[in-house]
C-alpha positions in Angstrom: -0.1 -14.5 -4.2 3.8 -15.3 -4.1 5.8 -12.0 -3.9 9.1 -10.9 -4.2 10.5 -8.2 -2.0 14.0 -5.9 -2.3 15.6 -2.9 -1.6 17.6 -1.2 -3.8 19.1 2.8 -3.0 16.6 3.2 0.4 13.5 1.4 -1.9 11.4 -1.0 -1.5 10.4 -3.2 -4.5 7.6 -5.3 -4.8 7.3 -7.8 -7.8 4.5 -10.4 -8.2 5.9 -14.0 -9.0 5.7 -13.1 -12.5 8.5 -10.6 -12.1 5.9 -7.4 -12.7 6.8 -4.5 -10.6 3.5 -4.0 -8.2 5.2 -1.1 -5.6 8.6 0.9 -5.7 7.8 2.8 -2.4 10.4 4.5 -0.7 11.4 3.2 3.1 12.4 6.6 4.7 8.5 8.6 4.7 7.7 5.0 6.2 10.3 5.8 8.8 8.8 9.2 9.5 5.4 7.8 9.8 6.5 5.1 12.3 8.4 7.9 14.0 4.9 10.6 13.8 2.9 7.5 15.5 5.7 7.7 18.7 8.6 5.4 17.5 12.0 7.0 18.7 14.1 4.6 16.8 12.6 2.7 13.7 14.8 -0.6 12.3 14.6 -1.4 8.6 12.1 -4.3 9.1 9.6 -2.5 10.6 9.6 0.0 7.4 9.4 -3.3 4.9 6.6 -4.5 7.4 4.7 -1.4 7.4 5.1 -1.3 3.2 4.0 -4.7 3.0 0.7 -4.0 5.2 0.0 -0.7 2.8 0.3 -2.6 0.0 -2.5 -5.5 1.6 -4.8 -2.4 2.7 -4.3 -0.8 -0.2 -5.2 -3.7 -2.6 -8.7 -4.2 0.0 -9.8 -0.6 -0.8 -8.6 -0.5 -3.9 -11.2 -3.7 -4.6 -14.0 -2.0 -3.0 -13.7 1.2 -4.4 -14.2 -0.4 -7.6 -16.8 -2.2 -7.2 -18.4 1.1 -5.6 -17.4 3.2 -9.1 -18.8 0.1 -11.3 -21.5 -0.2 -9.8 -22.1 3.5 -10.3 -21.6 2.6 -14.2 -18.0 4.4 -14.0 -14.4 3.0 -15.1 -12.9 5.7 -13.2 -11.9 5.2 -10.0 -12.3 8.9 -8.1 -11.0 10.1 -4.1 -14.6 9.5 -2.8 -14.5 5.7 -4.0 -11.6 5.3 -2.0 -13.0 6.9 1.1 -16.2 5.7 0.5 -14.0 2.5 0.6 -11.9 3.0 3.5 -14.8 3.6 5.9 -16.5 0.6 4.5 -13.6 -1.9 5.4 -12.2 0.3 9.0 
């Protein structure tokens, strides 16, 4: 999937190539959890990096928790789905 990437006023945006806003996720919590895992200094590409990898894990579990909640006969997805999820794919 082609995506479009840009930062506007310390966010990052994420469009599909249709030009459909899929993220607006801010960089500087990304900072702080670069800086909580050790980082002393954290450069503005490694916060778009990070964002982009969310956004990849994020769509896996996101897929798996719905097939775990359809399965189940439910359209809605719930917090266990997505754990459930999560330590099913890690």
């Amino acid at each position: 999937m082609n995506m479009f990437i840009y930062i506007k006023e310390n966010k990052l945006f994420i469009l599909n190539s249709g030009g459909k806003l899929m993220a607006k996720l801010p960089l500087t919590p990304l900072g702080r959890i670069i800086k909580n895992g050790g980082a002393e200094r954290v450069s503005e590409d490694a916060k778009i990096a990070l964002s982009e990898l969310f956004e990849d894990v994020s769509a896996d579990i996101t897929q798996v928790a719905l097939q775990n909640a359809e399965s189940e006969g439910r359209k809605t997805l719930k917090a266990e789905d997505i754990e459930v999820a999560y330590k099913y794919l890690y």
